[in-house]
C-alpha positions in Angstrom: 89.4 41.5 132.4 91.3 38.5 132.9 92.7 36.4 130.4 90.0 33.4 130.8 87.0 35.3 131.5 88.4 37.1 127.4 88.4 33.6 126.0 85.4 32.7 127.4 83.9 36.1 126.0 85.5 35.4 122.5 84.7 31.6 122.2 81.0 32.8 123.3 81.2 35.2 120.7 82.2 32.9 117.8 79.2 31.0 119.2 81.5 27.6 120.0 80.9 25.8 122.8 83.9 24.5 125.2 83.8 21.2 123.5 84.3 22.9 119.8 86.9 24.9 121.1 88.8 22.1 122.6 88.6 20.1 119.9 90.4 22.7 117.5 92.7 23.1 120.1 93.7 19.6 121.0 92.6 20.5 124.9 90.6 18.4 127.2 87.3 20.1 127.7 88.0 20.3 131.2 90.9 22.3 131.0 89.6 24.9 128.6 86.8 25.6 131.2 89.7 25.6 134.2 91.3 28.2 131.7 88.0 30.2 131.2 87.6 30.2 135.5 91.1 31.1 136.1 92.5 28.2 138.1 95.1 27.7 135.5 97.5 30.1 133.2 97.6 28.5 130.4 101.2 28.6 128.3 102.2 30.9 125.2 101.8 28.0 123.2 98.2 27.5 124.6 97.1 30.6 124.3 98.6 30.8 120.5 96.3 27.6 119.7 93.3 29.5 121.8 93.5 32.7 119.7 93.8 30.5 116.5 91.1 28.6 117.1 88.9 31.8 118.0 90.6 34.0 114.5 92.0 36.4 116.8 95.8 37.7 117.9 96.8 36.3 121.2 96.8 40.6 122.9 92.9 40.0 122.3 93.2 37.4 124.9 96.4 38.9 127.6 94.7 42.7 127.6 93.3 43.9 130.2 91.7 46.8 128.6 90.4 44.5 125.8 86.5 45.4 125.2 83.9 43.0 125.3 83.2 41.8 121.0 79.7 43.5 120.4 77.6 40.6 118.1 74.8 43.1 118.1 77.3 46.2 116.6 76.5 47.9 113.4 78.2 46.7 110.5 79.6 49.2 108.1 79.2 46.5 105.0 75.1 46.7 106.1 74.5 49.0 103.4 75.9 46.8 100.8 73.3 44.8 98.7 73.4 41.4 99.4 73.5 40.7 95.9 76.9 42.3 95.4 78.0 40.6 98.1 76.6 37.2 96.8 79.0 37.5 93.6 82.3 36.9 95.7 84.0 33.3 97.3 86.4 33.9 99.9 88.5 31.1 100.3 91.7 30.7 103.3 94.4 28.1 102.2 92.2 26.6 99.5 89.2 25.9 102.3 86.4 27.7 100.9 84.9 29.5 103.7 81.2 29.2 104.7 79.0 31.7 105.5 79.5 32.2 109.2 83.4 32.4 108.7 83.4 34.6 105.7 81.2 37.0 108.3 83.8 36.4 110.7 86.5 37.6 108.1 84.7 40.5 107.5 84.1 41.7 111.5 88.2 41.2 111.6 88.5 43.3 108.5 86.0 45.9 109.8 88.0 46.1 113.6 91.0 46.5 112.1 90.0 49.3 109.8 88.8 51.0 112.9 92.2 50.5 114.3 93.6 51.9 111.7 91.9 55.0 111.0 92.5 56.3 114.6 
């Protein structure tokens, strides 16, 4: 898979549009979809904001053997009542996260558990 058709696959995944993603990255929207088609190779630098932006490491981006993120894959937290869950703030840098990033957090955690235990 080539390195803008994984962005685009992220960003979709993280459910941001190319205007949201350009914004956290300081890009023109315009050149974030150039990226995403493949008529330009974007920088390190570029690609370091990109992954940022999108909470991943840039070799999510550069492999080519990356897999496609699964929004529909079964979380191993499911069995976990939701009030036990409801007791705990995560917080990043004194930014209290909302719920969307906190389940973001959590599918990082989760993948790189699964990294691990192989």
């Amino acid at each position: 898979m080539s390195i803008g058709l994984n962005i685009k696959t992220w960003r979709k995944h993280r459910g941001m549009t190319q205007y949201q993603l350009a914004e956290k990255t300081n890009l023109s929207r315009s050149y974030v979809a150039d990226i995403e088609r493949g008529r330009y190779n974007p920088s390190v630098e570029t690609l370091d904001s990109i992954a940022k932006a999108l909470n991943i490491r840039i070799s999510e981006l550069v492999d080519d053997q990356n897999k496609n993120p699964d929004p529909h894959e079964e979380s191993e937290l499911a069995d976990i009542p939701i009030e036990r869950l409801n007791q705990y703030t995560l917080s990043y840098k004194g930014h209290t996260l909302s719920k969307e990033e906190a389940d973001d957090v959590i599918e990082l955690l989760e993948a790189a558990l699964k990294r691990w235990k192989k």
